[in-house]
N, C-alpha and C positions, 0 to 999 in steps of 0.2 A: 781258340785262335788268339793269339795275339795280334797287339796292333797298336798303332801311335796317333796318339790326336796331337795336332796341329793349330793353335789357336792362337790368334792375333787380340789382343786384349787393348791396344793401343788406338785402333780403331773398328769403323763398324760398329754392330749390335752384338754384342757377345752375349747379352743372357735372351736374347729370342735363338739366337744360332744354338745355343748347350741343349735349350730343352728341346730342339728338334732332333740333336744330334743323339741327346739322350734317348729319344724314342726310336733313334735309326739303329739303335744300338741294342735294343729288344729281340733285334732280326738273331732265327735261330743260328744263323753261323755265326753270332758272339758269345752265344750261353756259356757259360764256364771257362770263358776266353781271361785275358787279360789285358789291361790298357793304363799304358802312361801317357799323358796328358802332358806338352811342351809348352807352357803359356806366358808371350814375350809378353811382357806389361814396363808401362813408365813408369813404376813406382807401389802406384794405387794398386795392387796387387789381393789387399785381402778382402774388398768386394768381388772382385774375380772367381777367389777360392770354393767358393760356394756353388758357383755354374761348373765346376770339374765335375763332369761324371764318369768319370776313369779312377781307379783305385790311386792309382801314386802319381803327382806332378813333378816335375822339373821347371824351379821359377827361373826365367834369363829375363833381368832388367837391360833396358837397351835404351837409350835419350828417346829414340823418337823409332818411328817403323823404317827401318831402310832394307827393302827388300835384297839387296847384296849381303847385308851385314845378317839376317837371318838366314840368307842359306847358307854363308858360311859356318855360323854354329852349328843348323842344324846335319852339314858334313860332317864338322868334328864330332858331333852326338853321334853320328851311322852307328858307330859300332855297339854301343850303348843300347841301341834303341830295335822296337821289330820292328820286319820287312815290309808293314803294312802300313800306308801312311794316311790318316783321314783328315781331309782338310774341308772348312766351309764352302761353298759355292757364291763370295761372293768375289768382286774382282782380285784382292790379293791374293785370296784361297786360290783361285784358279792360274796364277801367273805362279805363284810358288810351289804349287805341284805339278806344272809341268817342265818348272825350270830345276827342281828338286828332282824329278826322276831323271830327266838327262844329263844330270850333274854325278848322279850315283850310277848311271849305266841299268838303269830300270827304265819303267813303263807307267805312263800318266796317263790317264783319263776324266775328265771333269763331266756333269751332269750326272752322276751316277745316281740310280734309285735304290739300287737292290744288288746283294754279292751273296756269293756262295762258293765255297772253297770246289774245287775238279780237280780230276787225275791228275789233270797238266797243266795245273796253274791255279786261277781266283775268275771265277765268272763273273760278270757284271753287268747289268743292263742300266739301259738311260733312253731315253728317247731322242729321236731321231727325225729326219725329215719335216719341219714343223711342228715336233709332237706330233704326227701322225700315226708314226710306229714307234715301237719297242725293238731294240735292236739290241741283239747280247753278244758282250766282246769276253773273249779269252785273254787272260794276261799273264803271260806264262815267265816272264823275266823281271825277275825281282831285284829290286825293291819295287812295290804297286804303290803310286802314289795317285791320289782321287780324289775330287773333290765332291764334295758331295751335292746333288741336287738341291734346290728349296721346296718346300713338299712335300720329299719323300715318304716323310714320315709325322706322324702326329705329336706334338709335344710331350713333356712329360719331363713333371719335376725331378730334378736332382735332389737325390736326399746322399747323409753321409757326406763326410768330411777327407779330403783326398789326404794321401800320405805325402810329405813334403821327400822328394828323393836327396835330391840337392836344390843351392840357389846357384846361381849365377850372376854376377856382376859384368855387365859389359858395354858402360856407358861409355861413350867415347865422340871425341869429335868426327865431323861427315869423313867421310874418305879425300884424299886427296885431289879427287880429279870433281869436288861439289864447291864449287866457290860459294852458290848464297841458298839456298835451303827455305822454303816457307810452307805453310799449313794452312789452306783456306779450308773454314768450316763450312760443310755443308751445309742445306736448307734441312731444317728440322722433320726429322722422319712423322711421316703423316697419319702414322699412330695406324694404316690398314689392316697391319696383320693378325690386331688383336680387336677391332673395331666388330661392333657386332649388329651396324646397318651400315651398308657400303652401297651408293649410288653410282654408278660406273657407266660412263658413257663413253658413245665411240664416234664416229666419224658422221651419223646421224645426226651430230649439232649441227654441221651446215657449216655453221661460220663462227668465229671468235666471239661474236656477241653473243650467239645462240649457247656456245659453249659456258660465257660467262654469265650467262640469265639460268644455266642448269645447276649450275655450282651454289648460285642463289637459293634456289629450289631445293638445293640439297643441306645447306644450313636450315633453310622453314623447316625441313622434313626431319631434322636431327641426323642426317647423316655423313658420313663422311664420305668424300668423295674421291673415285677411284675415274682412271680414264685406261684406253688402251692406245698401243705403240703409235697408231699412226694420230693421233691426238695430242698426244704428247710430244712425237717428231715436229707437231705443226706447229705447236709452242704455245696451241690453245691453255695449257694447265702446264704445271711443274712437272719436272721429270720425277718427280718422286711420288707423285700420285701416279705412276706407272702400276698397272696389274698386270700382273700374267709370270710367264718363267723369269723372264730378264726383269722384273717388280715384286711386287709382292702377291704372295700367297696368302690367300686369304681365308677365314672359314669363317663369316658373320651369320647371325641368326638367319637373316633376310637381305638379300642382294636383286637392287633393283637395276638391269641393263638396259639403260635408256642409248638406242642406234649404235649398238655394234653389233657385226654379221656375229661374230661367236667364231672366231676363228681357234684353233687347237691349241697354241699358244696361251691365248686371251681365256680360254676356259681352262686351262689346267692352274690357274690363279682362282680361278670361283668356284671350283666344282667341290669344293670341300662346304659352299654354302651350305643351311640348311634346308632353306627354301629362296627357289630364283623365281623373279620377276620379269619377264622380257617383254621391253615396247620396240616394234620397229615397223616401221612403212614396208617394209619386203613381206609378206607372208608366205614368202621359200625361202627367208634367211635360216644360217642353220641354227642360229641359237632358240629358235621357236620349238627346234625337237629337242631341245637340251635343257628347258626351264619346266619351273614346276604348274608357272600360267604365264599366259601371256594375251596382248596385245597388238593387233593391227593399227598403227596409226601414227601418228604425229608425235614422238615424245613428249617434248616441250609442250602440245599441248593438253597431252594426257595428265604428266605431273603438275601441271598446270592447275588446272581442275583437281587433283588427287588433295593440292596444299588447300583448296578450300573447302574442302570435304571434311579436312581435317579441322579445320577452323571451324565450320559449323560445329563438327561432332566436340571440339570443345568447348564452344558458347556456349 
């Protein structure tokens, strides 16, 4: 099979994205395939080279990301390039492969875990309904443009040095119609998806205080700390301590869930742990059938006790 990687090198995490994508890329319907790699970059290009896990790139320098001015190169590339387009699952992955397949008179699908070529097209599955289900779509109108899941697949280093196809030069001023242009840097990524103790709390804090005395508890404990969606909408913790599909995926040694139910979403983010923790006041929440021990009680005041346990056991 052929197929085209799609990579934004301008922003994002680009070398946690390659070695996921390099493990997505293991799946039998790529064995013996072939893949060039498209990677817009500002410049810094030859720390990039190294996260290509596709045999041949095509470098296009570009000032800054402007989602117009990539899909128009990557129109003039169509011809150049295969029918197959794999793009990351984070926000611009997913806006440039759905706006890249109706540009080409193809078919876009974002969340994707898993594909497989059929008689009548590229099968594809993602989940569905909350993560609840697995739902497999047919995309029989080509070009397939997809973004891929976070998760899907397990890491895995890039080894080899990609084939340079061509460069591209294509710096240029904003478009006509951008009077002023600016770049807020985001808040520093929270280091989860390689963290290998993650303290993850959910709406069992109670209150902003209760939230920020666990955060506490989760520096004594050495851990870093993760929260889920309804946690983070409250503005108890940073949006970037987000777990789950729309946060980070995670696979730490040891994940402690201090008061979240465990919802489908919130577990397809920790279920790669090695071993889960679960404290909650509910003893029918679902995450009690989903850890490896658990807890009836009080978080806060479990970990509570946990950090002086610890303190003993190191006096």
């Amino acid at each position: 099979m052929k197929y085209t990687v799609v990579m934004n090198g301008c922003t994002g995490s680009p070398c946690a994205q390659a070695l996921e994508l390099n493990g997505f890329l293991r799946q039998p319907a790529f064995q013996g395939g072939a893949g060039t790699t498209v990677l817009f970059h500002d410049g810094a290009f030859a720390a990039l080279l190294p996260l290509v896990a596709t045999e041949a790139v095509i470098l296009v320098q570009v000032t800054r990301y402007q989602p117009e001015q990539v899909l128009d190169i990557l129109e003039e590339l169509a011809p150049r390039l295969a029918d197959l387009y794999l793009f990351f699952d984070d926000p611009s992955g997913r806006e440039l492969s759905v706006r890249l397949g109706h540009r080409l008179g193809g078919t876009a699908l974002t969340g994707v875990r898993a594909l497989s070529p059929a008689a009548q097209g590229l099968r594809c599955t993602k989940a569905v309904y909350g993560s609840h289900v697995e739902a497999a779509f047919l995309l029989r109108r080509k070009p397939c443009c997809l973004a891929l899941a976070k998760g899907c697949a397990d890491p895995l280093p890039v080894t080899g040095t990609p084939r340079i196809l061509m460069t591209l030069d294509r710096r240029a001023e904003p478009p006509a119609w951008v009077e002023q242009a600016e770049t807020t840097p985001g808040p520093a990524p929270a280091g989860l998806e390689d963290a290998t103790f993650i303290l993850a709390i959910g709406m069992g804090a109670q209150t902003p205080d209760r939230a920020a005395r666990l955060a506490a508890l989760a520096d004594a404990l050495g851990a870093e700390l993760g929260a889920s969606r309804p946690v983070v909408m409250n503005a108890w913790v940073p949006m970037h301590r987000l777990v789950g599909v729309s946060g980070a995926m995670t696979r730490p040694a040891l994940c402690i869930v201090a008061g979240a139910s465990g919802s489908a979403a919130f577990m397809a983010g920790i279920q790669k742990s090695r071993f889960i923790l679960a404290l909650n006041t509910d003893d029918q929440a679902p995450i009690l059938k989903c850890c490896d021990a658990g807890a009836v009680g009080d978080c806060l005041a479990i970990l509570e006790e946990l950090v002086q346990l610890f303190k003993h056991g190191g006096a």
